[in-house]
TIRO-2110 file (N, C-alpha, C; in Angstrom, 1 decimal):
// TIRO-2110
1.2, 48.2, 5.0, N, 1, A
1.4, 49.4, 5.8, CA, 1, A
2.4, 49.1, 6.9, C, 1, A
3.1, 50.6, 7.0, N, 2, A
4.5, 50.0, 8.5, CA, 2, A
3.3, 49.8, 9.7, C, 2, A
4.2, 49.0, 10.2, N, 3, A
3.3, 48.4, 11.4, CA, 3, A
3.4, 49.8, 12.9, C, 3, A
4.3, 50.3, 12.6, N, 4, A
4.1, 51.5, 13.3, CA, 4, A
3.2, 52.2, 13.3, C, 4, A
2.2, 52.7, 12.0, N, 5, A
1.1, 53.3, 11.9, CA, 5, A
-0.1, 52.0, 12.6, C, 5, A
0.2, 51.0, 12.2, N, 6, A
-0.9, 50.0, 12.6, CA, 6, A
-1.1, 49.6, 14.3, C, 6, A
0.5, 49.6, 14.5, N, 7, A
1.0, 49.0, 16.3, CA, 7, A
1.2, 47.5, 16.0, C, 7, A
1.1, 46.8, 17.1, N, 8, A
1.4, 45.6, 16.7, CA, 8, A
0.4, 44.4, 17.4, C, 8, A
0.5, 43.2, 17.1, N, 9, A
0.0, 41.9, 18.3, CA, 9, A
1.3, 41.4, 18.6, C, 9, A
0.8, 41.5, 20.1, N, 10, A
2.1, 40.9, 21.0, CA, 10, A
1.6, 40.1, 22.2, C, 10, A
2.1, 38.9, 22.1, N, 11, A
1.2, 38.4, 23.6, CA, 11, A
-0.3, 38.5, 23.5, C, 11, A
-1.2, 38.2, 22.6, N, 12, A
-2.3, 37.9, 22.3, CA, 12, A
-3.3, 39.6, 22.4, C, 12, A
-2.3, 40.4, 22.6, N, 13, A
-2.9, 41.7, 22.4, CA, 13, A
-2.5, 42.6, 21.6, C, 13, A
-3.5, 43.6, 20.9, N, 14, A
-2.9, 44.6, 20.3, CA, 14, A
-2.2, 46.1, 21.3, C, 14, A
-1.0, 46.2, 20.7, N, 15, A
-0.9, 47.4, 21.0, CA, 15, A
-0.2, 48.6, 20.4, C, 15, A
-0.7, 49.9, 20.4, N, 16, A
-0.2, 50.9, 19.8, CA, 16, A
0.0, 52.3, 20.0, C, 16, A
1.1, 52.9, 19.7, N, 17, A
1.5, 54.2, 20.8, CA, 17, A
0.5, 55.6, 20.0, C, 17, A
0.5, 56.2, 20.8, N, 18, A
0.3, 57.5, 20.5, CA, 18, A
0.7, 58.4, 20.9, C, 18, A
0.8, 59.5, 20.2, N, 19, A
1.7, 61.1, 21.0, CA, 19, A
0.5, 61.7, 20.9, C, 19, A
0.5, 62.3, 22.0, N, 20, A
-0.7, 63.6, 22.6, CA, 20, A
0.0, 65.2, 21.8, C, 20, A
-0.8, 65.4, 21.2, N, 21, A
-0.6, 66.8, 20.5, CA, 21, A
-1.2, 68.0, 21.2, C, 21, A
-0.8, 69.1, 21.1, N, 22, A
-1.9, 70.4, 21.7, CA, 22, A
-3.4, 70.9, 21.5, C, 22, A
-3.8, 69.7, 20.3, N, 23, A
-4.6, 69.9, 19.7, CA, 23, A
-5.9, 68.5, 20.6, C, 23, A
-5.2, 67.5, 21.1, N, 24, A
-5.6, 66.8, 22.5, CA, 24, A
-6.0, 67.3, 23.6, C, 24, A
-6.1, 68.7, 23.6, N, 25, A
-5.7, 68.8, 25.2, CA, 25, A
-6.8, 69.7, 25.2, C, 25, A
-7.4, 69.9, 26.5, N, 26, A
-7.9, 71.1, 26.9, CA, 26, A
-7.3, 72.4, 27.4, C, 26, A
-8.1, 73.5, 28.2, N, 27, A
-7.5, 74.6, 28.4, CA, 27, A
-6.1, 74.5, 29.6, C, 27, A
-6.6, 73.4, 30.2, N, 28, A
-5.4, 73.3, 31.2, CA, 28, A
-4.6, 72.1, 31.1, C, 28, A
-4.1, 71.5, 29.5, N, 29, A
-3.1, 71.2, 29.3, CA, 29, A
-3.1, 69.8, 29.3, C, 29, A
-4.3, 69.5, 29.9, N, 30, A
-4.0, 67.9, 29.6, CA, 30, A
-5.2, 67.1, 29.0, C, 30, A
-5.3, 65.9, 28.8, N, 31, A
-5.7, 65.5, 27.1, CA, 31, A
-7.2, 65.4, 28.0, C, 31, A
-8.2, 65.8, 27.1, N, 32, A
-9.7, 65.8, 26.8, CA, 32, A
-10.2, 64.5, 26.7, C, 32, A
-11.2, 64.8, 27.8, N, 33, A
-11.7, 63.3, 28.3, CA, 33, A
-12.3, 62.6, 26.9, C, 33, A
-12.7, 63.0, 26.0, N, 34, A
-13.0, 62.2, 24.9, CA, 34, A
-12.2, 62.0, 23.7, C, 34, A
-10.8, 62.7, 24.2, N, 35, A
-10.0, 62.3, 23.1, CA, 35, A
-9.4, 60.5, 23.2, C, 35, A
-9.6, 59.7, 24.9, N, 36, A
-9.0, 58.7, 24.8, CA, 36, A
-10.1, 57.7, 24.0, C, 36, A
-11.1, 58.0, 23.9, N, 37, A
-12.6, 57.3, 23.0, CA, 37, A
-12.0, 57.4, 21.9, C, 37, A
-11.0, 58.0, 21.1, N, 38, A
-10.6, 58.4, 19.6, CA, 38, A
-9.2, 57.2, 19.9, C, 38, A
-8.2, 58.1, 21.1, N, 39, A
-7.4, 56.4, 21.5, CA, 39, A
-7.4, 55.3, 21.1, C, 39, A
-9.1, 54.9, 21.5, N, 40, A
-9.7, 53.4, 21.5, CA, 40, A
-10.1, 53.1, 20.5, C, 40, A
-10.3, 53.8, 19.9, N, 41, A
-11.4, 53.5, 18.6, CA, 41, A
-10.1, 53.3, 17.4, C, 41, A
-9.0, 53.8, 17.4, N, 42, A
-8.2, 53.6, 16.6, CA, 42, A
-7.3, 52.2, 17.0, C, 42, A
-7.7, 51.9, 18.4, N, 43, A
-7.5, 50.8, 18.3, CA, 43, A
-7.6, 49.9, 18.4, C, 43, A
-8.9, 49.6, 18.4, N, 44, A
-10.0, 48.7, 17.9, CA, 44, A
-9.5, 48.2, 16.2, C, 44, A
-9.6, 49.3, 15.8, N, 45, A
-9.6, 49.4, 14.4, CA, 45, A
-8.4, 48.6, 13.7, C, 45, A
-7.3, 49.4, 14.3, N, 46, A
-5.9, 48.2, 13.8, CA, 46, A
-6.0, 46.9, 14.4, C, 46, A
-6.8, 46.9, 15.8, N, 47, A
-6.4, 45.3, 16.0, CA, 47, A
-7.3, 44.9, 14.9, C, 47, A
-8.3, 44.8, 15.0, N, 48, A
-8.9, 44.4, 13.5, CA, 48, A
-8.3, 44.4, 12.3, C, 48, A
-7.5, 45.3, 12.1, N, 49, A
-6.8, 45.0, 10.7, CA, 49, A
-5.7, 44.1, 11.5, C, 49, A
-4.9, 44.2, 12.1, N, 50, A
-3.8, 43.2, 12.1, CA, 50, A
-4.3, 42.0, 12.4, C, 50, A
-5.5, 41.5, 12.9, N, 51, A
-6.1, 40.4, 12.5, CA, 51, A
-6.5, 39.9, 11.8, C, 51, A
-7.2, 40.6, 10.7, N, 52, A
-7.1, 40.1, 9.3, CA, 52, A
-8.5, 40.6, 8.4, C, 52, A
-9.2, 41.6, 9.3, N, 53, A
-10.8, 42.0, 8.8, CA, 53, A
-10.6, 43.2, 8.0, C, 53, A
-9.4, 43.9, 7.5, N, 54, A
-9.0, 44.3, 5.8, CA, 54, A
-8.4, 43.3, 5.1, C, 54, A
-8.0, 42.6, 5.2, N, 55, A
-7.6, 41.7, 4.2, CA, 55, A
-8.6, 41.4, 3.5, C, 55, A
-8.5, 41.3, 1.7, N, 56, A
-9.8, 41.2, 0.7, CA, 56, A
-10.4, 40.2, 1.0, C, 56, A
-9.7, 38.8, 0.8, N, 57, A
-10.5, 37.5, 0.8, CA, 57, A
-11.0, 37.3, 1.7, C, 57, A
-11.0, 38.0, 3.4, N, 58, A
-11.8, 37.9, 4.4, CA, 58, A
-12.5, 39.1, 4.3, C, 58, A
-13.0, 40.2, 4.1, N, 59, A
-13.6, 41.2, 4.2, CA, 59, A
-14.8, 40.7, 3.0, C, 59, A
-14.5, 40.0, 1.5, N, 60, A
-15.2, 39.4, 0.4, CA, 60, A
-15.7, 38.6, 1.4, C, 60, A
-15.1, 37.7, 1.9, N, 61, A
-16.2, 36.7, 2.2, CA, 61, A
-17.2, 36.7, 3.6, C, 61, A
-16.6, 37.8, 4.7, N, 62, A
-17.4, 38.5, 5.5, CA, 62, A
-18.8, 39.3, 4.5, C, 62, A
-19.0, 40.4, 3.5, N, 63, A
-19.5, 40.6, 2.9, CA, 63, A
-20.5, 39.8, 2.1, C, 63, A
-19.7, 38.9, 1.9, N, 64, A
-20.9, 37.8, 1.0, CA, 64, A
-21.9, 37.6, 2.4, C, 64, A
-21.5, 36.4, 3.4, N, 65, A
-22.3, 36.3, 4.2, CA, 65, A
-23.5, 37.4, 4.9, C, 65, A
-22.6, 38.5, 5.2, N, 66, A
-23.0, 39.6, 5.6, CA, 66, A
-23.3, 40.7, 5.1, C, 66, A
-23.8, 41.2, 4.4, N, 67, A
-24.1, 42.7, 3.2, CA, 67, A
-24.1, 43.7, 4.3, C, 67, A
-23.4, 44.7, 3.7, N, 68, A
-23.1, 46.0, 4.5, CA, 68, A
-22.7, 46.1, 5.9, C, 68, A
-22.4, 44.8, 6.2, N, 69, A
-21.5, 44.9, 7.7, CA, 69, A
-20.9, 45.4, 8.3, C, 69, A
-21.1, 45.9, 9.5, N, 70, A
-19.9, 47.2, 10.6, CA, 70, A
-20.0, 46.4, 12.0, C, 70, A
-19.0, 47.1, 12.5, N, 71, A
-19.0, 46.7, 13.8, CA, 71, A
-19.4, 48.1, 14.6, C, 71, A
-20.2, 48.3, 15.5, N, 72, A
-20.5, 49.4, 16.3, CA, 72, A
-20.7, 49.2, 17.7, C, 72, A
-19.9, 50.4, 18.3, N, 73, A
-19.8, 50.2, 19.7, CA, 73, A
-21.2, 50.3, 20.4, C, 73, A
-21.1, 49.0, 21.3, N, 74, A
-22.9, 48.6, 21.8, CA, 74, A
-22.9, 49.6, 23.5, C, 74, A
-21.7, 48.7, 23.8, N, 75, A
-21.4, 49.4, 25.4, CA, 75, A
-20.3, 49.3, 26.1, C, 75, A
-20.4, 50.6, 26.4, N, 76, A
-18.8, 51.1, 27.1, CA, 76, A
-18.2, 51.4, 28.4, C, 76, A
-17.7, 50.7, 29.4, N, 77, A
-17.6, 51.6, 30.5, CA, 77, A
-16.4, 52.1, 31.2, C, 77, A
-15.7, 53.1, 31.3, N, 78, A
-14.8, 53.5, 31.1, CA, 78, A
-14.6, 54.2, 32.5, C, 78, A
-13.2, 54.1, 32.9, N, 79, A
-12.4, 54.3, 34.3, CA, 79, A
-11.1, 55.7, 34.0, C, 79, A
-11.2, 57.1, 34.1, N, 80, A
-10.1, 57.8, 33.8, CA, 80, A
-9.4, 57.8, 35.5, C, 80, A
-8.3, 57.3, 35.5, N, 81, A
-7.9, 56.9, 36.2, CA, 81, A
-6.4, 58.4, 37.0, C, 81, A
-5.3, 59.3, 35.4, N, 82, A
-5.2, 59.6, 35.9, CA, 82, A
-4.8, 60.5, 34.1, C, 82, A
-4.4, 61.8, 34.5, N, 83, A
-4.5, 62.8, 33.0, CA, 83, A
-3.0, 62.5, 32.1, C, 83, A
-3.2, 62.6, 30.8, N, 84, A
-2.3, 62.3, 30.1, CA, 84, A
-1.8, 64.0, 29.7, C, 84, A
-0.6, 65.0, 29.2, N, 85, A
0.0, 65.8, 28.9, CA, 85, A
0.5, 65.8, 27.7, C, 85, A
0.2, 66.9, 27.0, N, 86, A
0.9, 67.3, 25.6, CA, 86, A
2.1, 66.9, 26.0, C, 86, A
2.7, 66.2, 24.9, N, 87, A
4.1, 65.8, 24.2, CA, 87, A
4.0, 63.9, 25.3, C, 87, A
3.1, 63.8, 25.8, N, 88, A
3.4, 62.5, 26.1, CA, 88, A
3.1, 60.8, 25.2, C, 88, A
3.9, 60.2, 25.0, N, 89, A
3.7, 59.3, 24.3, CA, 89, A
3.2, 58.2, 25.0, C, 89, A
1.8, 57.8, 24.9, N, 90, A
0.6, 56.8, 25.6, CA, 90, A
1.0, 55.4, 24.8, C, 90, A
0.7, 53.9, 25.5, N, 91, A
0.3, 53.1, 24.5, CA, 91, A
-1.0, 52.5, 24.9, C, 91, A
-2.0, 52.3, 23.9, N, 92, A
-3.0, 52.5, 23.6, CA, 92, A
-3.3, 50.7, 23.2, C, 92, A
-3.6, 49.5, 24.5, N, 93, A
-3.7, 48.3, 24.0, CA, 93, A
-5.5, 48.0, 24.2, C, 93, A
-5.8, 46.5, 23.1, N, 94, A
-6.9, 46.2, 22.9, CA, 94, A
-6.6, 44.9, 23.0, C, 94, A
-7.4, 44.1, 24.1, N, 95, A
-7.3, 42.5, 24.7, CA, 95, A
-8.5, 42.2, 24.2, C, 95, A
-8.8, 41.1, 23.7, N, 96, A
-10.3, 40.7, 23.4, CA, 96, A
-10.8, 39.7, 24.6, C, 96, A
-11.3, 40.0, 25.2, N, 97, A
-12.2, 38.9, 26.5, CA, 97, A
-13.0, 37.6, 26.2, C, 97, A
-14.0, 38.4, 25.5, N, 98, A
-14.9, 37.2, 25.2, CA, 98, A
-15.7, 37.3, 23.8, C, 98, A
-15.6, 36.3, 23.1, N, 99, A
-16.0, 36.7, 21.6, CA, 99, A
-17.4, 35.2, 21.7, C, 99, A
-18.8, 36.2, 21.5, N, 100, A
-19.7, 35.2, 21.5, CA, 100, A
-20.6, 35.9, 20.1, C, 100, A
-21.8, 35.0, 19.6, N, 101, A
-22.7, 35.5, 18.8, CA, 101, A
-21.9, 36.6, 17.8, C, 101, A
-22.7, 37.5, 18.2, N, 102, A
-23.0, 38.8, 17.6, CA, 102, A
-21.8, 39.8, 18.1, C, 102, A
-21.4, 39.7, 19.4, N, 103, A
-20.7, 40.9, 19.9, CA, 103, A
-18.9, 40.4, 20.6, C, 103, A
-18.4, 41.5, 20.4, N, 104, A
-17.1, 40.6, 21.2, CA, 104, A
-16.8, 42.1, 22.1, C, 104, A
-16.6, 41.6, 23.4, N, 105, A
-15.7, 42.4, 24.5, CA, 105, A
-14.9, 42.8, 24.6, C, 105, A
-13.8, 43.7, 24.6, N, 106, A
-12.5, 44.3, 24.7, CA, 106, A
-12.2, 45.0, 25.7, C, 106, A
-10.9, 44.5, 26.1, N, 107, A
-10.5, 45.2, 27.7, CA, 107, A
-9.3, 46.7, 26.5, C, 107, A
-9.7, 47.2, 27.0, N, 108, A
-8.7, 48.8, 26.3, CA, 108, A
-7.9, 49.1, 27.6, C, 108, A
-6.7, 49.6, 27.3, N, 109, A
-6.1, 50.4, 28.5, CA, 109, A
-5.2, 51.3, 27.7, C, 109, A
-5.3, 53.0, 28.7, N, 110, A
-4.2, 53.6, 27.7, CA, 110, A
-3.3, 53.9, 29.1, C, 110, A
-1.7, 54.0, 28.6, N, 111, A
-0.7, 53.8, 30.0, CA, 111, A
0.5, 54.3, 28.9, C, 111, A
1.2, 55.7, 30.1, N, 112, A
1.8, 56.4, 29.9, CA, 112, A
3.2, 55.5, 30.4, C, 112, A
4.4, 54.6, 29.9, N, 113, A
5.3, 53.5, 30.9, CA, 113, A
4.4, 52.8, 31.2, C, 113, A
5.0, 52.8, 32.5, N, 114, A
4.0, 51.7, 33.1, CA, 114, A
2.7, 52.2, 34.1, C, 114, A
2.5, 53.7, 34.2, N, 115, A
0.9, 54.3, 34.5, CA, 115, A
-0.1, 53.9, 34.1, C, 115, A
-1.0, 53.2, 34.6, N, 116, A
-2.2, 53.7, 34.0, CA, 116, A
-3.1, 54.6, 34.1, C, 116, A
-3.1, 54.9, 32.7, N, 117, A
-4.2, 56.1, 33.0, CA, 117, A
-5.8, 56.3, 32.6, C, 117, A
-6.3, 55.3, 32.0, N, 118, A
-7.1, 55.0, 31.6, CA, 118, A
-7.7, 53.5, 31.1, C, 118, A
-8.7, 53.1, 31.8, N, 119, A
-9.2, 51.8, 31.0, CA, 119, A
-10.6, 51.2, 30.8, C, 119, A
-11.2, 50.9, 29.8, N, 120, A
-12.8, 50.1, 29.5, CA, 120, A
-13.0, 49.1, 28.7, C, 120, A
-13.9, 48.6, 29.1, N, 121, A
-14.4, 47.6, 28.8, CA, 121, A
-15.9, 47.5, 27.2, C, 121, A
-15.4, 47.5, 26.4, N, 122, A
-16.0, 47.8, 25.5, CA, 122, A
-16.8, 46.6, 24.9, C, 122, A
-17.9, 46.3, 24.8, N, 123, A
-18.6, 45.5, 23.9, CA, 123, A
-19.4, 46.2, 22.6, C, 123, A
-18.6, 45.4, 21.1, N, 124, A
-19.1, 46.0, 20.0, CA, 124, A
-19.6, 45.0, 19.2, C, 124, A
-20.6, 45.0, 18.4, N, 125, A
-21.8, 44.2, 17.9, CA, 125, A
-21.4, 44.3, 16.4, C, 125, A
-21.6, 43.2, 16.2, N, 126, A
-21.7, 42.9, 14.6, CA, 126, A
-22.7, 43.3, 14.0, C, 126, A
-23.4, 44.5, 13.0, N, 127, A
-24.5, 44.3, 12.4, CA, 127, A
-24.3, 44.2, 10.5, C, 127, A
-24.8, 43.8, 10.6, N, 128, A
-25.7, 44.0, 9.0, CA, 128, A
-27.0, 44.8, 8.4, C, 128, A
-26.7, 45.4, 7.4, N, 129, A
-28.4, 45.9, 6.6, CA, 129, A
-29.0, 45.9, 8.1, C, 129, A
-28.0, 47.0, 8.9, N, 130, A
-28.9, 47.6, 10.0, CA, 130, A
-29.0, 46.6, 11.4, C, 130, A
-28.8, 45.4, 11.3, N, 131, A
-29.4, 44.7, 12.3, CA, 131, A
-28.3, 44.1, 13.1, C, 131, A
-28.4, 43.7, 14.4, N, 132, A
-27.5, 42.4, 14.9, CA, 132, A
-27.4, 41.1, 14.4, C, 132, A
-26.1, 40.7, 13.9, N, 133, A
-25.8, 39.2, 13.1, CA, 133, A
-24.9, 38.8, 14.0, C, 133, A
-25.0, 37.5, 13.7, N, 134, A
-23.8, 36.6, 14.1, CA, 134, A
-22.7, 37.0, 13.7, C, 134, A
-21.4, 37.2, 14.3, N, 135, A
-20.5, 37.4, 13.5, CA, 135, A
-20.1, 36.5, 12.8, C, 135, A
-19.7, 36.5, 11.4, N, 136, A
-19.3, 35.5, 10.5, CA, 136, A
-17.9, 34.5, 11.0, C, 136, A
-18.4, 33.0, 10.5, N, 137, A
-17.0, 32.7, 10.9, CA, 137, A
-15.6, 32.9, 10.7, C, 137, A
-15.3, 33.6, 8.9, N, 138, A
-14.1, 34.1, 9.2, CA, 138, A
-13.6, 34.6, 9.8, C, 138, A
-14.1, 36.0, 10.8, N, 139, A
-13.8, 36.8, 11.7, CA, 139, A
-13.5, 36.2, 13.2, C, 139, A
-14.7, 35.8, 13.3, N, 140, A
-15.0, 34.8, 14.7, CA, 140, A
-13.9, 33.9, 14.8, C, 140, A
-13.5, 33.1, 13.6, N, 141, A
-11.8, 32.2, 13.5, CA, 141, A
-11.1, 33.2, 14.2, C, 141, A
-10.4, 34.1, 13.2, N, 142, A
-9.8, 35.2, 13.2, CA, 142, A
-9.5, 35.9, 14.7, C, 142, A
-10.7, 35.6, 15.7, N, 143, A
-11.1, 36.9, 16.9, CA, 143, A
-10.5, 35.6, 17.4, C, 143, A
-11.1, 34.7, 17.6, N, 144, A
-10.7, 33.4, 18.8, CA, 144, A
-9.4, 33.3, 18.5, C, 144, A
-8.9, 32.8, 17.3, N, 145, A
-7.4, 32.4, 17.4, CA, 145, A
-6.6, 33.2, 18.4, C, 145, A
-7.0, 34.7, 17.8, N, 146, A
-6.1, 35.9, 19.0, CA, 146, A
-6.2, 35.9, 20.2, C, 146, A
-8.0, 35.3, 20.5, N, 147, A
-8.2, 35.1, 21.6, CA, 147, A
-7.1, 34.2, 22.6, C, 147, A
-7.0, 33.2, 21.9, N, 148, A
-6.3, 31.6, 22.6, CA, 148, A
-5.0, 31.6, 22.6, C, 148, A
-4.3, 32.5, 22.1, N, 149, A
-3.0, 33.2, 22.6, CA, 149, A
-2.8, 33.8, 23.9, C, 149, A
-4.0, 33.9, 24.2, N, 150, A
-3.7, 35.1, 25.9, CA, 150, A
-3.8, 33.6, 26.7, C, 150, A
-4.2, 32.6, 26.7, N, 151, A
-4.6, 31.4, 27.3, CA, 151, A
-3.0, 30.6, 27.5, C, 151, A
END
């Protein structure tokens, strides 16, 4: 996949742009407080993949260890700091803080240049067949390595 759809890791973080469409926004024009939750969640998602949690041989062997495994947002706390505008192009980064057990932390920030206009702190939990697991080592490799780049 072009890494433009994905964004990229730079400096031990992911990050990825988005354009605010009309379809973002509310009645007075600027982007809807739960659209930046969609923001985040997309980029969560590519940092994960550009880490390497679609790739088969790690997703197979996450799977083996783990049957029916997800990651789901446990807790979130979030700062809108100032409003984003149709036709504005946001970038949308995901830092990993702390990767322990079951759950790993992510600092999110979305910033219009150099604005910020938004930022949270997200902790998302590894489950299986429903429950909280450990996250498997391949990932856990995977999350730290990224991690020890920001260091």
């Amino acid at each position: 996949m072009s890494a433009s759809l994905n964004g990229e890791l730079r400096d031990g973080r992911h990050t990825m742009p988005v354009r605010v469409y009309y379809e973002d926004t509310d009645f007075t024009g600027i982007v809807y407080h739960a659209n930046y939750l969609r923001y985040m969640e997309r980029g969560r998602t590519n940092y994960l993949r550009l880490i390497g949690a679609d790739h088969r041989a790690l997703f197979e062997q996450t799977e083996q260890e783990a049957p029916g495994f997800a990651f789901v947002v446990r807790s979130m706390e979030i700062d809108f700091l100032k409003p984003a505008r149709m036709d504005d192009v946001l970038e949308i980064s995901t830092t990993p803080q702390e990767v322990k057990g079951a759950s790993i932390t992510l600092k999110q920030q979305c910033r219009r240049g150099d604005e910020l206009l938004c930022e949270a702190s997200v902790r998302v939990a590894f489950i299986s067949q429903g429950r909280a697991r450990p996250i498997p080592k391949p990932l856990r490799v995977a999350m730290k390595a990224d991690q020890e780049r920001l260091t």
